[in-house]
mmCIF entry with sequence, helices, sheets and N, C-alpha, C, O atoms, coordinates in Angstrom:
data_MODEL
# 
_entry.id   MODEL 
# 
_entity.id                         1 
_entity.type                       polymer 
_entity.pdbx_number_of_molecules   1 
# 
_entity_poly.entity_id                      1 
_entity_poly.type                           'polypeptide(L)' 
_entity_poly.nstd_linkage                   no 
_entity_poly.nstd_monomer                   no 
_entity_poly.pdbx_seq_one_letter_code       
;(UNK)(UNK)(UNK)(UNK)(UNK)(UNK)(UNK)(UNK)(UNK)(UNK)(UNK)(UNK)(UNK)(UNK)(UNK)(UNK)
(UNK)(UNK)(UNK)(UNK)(UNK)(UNK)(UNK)(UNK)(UNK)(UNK)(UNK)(UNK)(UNK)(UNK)(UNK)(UNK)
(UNK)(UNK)(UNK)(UNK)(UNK)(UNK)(UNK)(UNK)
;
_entity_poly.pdbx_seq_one_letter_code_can   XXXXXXXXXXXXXXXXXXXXXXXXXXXXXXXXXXXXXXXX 
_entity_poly.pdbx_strand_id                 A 
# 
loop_
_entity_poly_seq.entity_id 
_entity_poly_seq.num 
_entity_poly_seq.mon_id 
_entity_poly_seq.hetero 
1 1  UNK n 
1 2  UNK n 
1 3  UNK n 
1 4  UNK n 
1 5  UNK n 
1 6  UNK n 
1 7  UNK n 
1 8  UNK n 
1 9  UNK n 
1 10 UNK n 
1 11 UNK n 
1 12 UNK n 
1 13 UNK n 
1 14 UNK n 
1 15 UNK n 
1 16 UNK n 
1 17 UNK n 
1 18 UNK n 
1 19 UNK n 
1 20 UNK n 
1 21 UNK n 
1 22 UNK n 
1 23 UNK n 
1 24 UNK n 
1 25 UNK n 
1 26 UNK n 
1 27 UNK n 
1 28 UNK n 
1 29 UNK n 
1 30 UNK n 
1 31 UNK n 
1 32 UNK n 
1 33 UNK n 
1 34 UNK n 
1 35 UNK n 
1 36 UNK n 
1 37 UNK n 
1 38 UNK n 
1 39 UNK n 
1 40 UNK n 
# 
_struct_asym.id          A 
_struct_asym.entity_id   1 
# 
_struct_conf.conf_type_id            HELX_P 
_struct_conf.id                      HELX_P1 
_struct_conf.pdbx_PDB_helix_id       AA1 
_struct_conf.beg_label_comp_id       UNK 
_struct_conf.beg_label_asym_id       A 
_struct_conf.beg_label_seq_id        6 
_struct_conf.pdbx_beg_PDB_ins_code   ? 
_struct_conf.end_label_comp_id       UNK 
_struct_conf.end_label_asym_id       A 
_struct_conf.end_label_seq_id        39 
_struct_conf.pdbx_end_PDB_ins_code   ? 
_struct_conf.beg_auth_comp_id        UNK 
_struct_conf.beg_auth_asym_id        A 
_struct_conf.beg_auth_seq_id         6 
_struct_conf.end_auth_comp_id        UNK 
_struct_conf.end_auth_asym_id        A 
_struct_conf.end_auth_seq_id         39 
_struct_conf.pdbx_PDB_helix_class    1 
_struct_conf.details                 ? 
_struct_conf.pdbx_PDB_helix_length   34 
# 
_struct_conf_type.id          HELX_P 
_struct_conf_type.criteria    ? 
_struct_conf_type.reference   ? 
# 
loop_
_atom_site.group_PDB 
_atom_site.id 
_atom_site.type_symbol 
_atom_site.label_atom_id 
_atom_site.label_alt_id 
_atom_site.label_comp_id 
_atom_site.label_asym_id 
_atom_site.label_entity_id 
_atom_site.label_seq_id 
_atom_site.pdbx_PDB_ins_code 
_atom_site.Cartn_x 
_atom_site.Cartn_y 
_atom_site.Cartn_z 
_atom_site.occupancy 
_atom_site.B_iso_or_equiv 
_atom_site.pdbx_formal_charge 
_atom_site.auth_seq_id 
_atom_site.auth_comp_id 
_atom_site.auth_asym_id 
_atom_site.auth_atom_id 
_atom_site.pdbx_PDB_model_num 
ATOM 1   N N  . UNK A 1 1  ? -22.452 13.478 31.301 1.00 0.00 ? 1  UNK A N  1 
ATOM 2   C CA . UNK A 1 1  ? -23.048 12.976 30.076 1.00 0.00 ? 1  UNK A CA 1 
ATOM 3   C C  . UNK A 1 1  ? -22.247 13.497 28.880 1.00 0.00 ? 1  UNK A C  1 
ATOM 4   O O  . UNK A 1 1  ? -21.906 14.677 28.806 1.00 0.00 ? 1  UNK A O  1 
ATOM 5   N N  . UNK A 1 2  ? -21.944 12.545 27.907 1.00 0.00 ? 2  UNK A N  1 
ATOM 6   C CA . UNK A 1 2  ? -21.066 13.078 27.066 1.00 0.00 ? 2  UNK A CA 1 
ATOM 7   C C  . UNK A 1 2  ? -21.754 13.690 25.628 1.00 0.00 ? 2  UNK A C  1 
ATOM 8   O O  . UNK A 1 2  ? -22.716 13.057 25.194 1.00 0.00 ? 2  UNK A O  1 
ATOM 9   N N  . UNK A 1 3  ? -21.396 14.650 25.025 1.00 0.00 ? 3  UNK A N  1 
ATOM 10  C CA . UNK A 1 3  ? -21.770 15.690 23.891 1.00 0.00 ? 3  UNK A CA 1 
ATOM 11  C C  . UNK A 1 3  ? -22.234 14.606 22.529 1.00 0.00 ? 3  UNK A C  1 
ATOM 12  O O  . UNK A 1 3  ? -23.206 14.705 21.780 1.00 0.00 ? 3  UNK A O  1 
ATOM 13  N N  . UNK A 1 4  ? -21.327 13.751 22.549 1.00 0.00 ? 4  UNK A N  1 
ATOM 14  C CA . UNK A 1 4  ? -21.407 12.985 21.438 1.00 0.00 ? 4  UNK A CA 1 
ATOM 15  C C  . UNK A 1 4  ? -21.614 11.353 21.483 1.00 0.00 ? 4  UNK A C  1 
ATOM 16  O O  . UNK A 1 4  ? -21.068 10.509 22.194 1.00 0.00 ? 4  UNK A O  1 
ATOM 17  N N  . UNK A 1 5  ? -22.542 11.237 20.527 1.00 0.00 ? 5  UNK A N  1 
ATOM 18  C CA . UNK A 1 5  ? -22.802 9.922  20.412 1.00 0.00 ? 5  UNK A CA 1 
ATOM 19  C C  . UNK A 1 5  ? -21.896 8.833  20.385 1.00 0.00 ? 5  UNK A C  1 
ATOM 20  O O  . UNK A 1 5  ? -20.783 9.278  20.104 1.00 0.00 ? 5  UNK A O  1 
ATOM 21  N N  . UNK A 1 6  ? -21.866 7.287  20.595 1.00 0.00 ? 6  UNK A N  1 
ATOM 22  C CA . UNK A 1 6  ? -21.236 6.376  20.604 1.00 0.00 ? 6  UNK A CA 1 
ATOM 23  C C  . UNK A 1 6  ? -20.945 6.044  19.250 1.00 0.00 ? 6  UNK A C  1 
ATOM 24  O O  . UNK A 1 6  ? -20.010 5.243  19.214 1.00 0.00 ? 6  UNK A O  1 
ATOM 25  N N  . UNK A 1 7  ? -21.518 6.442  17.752 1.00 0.00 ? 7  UNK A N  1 
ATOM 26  C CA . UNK A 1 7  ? -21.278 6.385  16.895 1.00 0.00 ? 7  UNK A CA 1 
ATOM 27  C C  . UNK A 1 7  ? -20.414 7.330  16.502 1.00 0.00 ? 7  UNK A C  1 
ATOM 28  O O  . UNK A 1 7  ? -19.369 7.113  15.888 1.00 0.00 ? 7  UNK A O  1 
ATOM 29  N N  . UNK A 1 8  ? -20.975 8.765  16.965 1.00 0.00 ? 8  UNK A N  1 
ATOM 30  C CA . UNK A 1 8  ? -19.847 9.461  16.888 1.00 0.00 ? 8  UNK A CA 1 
ATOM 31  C C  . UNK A 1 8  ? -18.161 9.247  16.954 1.00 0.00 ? 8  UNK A C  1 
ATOM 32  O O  . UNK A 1 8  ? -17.132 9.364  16.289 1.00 0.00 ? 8  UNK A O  1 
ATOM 33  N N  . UNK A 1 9  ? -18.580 8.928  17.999 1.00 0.00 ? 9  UNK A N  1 
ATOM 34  C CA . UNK A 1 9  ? -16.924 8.793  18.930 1.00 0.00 ? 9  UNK A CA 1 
ATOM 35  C C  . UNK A 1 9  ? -16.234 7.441  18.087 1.00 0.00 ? 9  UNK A C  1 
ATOM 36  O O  . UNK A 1 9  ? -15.019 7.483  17.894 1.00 0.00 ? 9  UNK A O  1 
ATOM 37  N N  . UNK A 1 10 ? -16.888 6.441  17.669 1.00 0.00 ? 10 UNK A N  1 
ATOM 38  C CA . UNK A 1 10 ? -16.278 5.432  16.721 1.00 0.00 ? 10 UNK A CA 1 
ATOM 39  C C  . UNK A 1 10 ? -16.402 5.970  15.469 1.00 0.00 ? 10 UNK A C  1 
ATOM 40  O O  . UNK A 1 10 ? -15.685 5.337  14.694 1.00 0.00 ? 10 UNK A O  1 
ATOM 41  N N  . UNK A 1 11 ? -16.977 6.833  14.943 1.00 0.00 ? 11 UNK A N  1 
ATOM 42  C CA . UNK A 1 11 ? -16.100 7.219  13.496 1.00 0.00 ? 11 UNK A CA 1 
ATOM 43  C C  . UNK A 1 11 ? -14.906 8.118  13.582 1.00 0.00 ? 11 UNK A C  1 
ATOM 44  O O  . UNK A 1 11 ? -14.010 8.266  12.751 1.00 0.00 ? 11 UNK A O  1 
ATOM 45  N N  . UNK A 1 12 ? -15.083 8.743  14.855 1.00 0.00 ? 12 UNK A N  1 
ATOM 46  C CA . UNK A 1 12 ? -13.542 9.746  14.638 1.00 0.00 ? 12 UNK A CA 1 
ATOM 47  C C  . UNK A 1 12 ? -12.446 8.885  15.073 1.00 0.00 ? 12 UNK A C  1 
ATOM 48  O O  . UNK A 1 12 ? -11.276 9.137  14.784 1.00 0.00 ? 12 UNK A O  1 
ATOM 49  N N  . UNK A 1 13 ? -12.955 7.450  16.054 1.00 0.00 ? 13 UNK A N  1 
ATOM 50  C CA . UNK A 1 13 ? -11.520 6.824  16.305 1.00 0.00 ? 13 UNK A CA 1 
ATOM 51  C C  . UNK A 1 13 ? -10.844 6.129  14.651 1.00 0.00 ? 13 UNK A C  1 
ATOM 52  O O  . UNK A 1 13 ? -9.678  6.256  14.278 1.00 0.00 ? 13 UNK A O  1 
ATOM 53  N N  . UNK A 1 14 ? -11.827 5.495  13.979 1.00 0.00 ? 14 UNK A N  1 
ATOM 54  C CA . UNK A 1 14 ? -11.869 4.952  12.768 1.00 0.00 ? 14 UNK A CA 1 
ATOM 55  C C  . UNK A 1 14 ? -10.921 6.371  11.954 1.00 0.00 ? 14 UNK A C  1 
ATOM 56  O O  . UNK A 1 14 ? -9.888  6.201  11.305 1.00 0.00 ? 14 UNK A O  1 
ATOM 57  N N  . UNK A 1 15 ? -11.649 7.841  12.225 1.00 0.00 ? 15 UNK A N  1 
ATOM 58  C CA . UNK A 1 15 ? -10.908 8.300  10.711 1.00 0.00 ? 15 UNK A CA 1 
ATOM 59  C C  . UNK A 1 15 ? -9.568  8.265  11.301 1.00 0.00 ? 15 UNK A C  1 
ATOM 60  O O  . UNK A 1 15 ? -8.719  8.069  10.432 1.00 0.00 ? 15 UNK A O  1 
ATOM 61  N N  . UNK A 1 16 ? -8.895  8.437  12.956 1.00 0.00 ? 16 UNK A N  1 
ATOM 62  C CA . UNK A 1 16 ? -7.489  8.713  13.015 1.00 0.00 ? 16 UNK A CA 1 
ATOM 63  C C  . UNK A 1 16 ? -7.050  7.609  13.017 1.00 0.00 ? 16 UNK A C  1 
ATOM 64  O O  . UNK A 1 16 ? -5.825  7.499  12.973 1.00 0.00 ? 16 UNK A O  1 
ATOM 65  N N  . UNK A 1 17 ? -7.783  6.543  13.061 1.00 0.00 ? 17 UNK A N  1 
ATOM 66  C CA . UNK A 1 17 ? -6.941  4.969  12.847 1.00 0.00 ? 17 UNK A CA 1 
ATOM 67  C C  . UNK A 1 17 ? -6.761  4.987  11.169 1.00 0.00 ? 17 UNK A C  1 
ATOM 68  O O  . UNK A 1 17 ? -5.688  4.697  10.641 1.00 0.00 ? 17 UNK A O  1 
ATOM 69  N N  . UNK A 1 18 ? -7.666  5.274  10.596 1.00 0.00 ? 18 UNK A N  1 
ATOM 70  C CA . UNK A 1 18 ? -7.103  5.464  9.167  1.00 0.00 ? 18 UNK A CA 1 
ATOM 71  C C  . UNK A 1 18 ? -5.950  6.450  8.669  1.00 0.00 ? 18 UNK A C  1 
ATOM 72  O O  . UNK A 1 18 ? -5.024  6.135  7.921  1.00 0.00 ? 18 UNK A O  1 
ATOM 73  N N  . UNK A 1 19 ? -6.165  7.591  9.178  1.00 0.00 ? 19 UNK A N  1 
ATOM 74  C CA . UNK A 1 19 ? -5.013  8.904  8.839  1.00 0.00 ? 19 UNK A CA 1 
ATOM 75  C C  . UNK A 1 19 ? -3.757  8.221  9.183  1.00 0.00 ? 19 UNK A C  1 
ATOM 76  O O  . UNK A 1 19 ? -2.774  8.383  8.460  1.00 0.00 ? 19 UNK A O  1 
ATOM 77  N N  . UNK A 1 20 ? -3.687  7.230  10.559 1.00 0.00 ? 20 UNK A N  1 
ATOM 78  C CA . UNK A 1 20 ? -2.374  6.575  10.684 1.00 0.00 ? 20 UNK A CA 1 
ATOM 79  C C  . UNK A 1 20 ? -1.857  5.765  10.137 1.00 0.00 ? 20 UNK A C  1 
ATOM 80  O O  . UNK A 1 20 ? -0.634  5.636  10.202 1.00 0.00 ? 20 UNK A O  1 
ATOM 81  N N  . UNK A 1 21 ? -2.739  4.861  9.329  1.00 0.00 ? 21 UNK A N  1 
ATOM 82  C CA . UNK A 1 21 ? -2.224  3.592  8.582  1.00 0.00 ? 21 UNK A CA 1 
ATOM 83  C C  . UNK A 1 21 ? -1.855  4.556  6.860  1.00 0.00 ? 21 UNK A C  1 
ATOM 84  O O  . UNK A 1 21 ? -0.920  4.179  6.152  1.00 0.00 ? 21 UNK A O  1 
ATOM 85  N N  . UNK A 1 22 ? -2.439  5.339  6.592  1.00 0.00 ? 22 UNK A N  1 
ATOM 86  C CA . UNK A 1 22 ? -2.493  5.834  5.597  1.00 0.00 ? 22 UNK A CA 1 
ATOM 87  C C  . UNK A 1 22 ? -0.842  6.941  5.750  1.00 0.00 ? 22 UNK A C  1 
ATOM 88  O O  . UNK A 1 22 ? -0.288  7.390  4.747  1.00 0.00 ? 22 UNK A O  1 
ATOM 89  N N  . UNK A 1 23 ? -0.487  7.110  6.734  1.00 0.00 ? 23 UNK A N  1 
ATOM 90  C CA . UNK A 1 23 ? 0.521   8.244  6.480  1.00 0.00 ? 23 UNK A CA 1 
ATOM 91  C C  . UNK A 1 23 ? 1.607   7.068  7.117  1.00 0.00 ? 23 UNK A C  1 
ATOM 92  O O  . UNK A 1 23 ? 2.777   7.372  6.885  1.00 0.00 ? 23 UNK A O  1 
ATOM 93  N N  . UNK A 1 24 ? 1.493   6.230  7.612  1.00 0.00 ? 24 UNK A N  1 
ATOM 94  C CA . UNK A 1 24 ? 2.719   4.959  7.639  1.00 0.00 ? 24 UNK A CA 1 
ATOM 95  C C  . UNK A 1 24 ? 2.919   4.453  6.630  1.00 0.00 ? 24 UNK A C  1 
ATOM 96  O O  . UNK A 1 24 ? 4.035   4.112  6.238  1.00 0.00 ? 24 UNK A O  1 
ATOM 97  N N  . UNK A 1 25 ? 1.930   4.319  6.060  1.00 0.00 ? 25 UNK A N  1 
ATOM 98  C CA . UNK A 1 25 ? 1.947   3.480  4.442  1.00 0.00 ? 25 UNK A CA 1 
ATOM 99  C C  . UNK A 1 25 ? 2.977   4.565  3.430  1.00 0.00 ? 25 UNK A C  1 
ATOM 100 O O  . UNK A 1 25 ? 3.779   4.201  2.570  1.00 0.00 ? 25 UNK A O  1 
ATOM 101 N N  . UNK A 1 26 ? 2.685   5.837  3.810  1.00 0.00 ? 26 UNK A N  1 
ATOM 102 C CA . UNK A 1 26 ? 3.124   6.753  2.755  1.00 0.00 ? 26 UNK A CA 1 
ATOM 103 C C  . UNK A 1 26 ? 4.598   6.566  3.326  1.00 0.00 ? 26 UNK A C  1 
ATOM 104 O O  . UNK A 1 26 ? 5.363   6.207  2.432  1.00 0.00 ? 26 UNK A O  1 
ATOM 105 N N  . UNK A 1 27 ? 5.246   6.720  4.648  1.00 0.00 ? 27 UNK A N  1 
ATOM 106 C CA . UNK A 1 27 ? 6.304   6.485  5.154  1.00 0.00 ? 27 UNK A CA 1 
ATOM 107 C C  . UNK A 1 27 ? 7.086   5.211  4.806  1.00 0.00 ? 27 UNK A C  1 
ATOM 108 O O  . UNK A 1 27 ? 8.281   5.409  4.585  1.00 0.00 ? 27 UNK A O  1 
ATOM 109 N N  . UNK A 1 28 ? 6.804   4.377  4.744  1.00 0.00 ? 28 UNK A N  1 
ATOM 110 C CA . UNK A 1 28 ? 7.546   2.914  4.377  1.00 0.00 ? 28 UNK A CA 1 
ATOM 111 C C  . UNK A 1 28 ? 7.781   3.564  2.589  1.00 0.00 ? 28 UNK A C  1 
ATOM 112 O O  . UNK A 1 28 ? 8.861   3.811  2.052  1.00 0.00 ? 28 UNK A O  1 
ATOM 113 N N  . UNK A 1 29 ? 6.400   3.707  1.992  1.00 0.00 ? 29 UNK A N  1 
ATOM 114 C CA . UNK A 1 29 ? 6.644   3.487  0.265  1.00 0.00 ? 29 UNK A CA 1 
ATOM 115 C C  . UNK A 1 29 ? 7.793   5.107  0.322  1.00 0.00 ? 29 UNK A C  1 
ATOM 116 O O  . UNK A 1 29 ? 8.498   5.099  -0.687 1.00 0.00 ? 29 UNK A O  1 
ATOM 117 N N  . UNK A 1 30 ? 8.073   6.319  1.189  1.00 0.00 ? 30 UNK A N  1 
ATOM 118 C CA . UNK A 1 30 ? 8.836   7.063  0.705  1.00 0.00 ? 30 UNK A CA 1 
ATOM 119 C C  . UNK A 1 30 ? 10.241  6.631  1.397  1.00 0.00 ? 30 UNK A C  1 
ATOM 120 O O  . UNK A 1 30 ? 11.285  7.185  1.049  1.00 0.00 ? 30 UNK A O  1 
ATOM 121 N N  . UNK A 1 31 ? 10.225  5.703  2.309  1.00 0.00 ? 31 UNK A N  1 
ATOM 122 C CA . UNK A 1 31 ? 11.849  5.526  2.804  1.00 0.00 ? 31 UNK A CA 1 
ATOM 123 C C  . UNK A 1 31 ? 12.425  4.078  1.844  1.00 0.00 ? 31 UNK A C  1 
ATOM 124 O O  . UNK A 1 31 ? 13.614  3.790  1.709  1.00 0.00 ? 31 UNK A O  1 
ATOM 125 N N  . UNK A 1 32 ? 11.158  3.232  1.199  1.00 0.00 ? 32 UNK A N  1 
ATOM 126 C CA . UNK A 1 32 ? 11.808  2.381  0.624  1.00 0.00 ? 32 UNK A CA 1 
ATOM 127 C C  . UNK A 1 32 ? 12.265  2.799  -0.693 1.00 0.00 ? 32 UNK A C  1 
ATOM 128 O O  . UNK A 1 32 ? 13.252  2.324  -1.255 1.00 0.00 ? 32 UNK A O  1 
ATOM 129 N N  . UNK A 1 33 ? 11.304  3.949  -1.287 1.00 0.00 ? 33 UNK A N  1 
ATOM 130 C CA . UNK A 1 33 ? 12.467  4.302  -2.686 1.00 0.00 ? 33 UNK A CA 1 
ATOM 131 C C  . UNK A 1 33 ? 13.282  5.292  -2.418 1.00 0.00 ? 33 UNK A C  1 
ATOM 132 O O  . UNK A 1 33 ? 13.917  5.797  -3.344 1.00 0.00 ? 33 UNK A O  1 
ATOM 133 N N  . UNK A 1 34 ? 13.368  5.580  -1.612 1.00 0.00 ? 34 UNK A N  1 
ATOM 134 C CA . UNK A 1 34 ? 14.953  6.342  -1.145 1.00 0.00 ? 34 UNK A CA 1 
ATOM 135 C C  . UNK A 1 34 ? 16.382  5.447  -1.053 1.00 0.00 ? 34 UNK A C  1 
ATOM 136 O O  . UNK A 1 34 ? 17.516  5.538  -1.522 1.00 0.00 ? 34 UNK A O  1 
ATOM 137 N N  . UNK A 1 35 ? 15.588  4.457  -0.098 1.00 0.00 ? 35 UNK A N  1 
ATOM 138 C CA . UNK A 1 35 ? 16.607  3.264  -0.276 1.00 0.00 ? 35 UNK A CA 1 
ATOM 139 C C  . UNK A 1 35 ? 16.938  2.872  -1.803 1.00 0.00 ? 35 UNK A C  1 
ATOM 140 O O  . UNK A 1 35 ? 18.110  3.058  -2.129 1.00 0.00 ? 35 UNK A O  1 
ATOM 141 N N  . UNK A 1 36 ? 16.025  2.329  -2.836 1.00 0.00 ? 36 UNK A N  1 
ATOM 142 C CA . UNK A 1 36 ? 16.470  1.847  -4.229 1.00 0.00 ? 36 UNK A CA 1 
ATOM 143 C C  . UNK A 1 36 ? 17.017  2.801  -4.724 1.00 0.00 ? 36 UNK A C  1 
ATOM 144 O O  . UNK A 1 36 ? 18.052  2.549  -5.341 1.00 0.00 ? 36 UNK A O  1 
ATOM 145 N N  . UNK A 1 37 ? 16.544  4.292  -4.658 1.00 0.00 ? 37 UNK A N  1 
ATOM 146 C CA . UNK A 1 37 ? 17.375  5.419  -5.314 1.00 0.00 ? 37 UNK A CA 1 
ATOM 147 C C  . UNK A 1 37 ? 18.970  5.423  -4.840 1.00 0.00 ? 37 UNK A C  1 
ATOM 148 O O  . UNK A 1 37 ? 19.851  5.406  -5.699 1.00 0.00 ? 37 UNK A O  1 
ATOM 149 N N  . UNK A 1 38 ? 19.228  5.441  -3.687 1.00 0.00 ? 38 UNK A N  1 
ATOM 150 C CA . UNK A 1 38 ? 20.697  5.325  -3.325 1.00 0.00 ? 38 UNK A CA 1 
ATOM 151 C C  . UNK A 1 38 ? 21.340  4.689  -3.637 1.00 0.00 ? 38 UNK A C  1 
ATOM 152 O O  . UNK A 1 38 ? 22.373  5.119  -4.150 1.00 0.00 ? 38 UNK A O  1 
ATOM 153 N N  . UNK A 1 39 ? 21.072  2.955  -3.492 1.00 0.00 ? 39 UNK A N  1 
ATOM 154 C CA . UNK A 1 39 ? 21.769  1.963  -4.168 1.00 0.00 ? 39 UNK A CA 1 
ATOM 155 C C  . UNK A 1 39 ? 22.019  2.230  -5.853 1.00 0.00 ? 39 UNK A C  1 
ATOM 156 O O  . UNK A 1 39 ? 23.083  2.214  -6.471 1.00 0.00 ? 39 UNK A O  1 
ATOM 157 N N  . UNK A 1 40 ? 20.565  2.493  -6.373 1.00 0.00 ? 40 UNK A N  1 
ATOM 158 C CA . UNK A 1 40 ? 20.976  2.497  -7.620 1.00 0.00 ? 40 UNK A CA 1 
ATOM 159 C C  . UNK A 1 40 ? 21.936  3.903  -8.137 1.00 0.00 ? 40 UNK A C  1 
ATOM 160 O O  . UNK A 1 40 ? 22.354  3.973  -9.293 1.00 0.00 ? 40 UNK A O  1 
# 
């Protein structure tokens, strides 16, 4: 029997599905102005 609820267990998949889209997002916006910084 598991410790934690079924709600449980879908908000913590939700917050690391968010922490991931949120720190990819930060990854694209810091490698794409690296890119414009170089060129320019």
């Amino acid at each position: 029997m598991s410790r934690f609820s079924h709600d449980e267990i879908r908000m913590v998949h939700c917050a690391v599905w968010l922490r991931a889209a949120v720190l990819g997002a930060n990854d694209g916006i810091v490698s794409t102005a690296s890119l414009v910084v170089d060129v320019a």
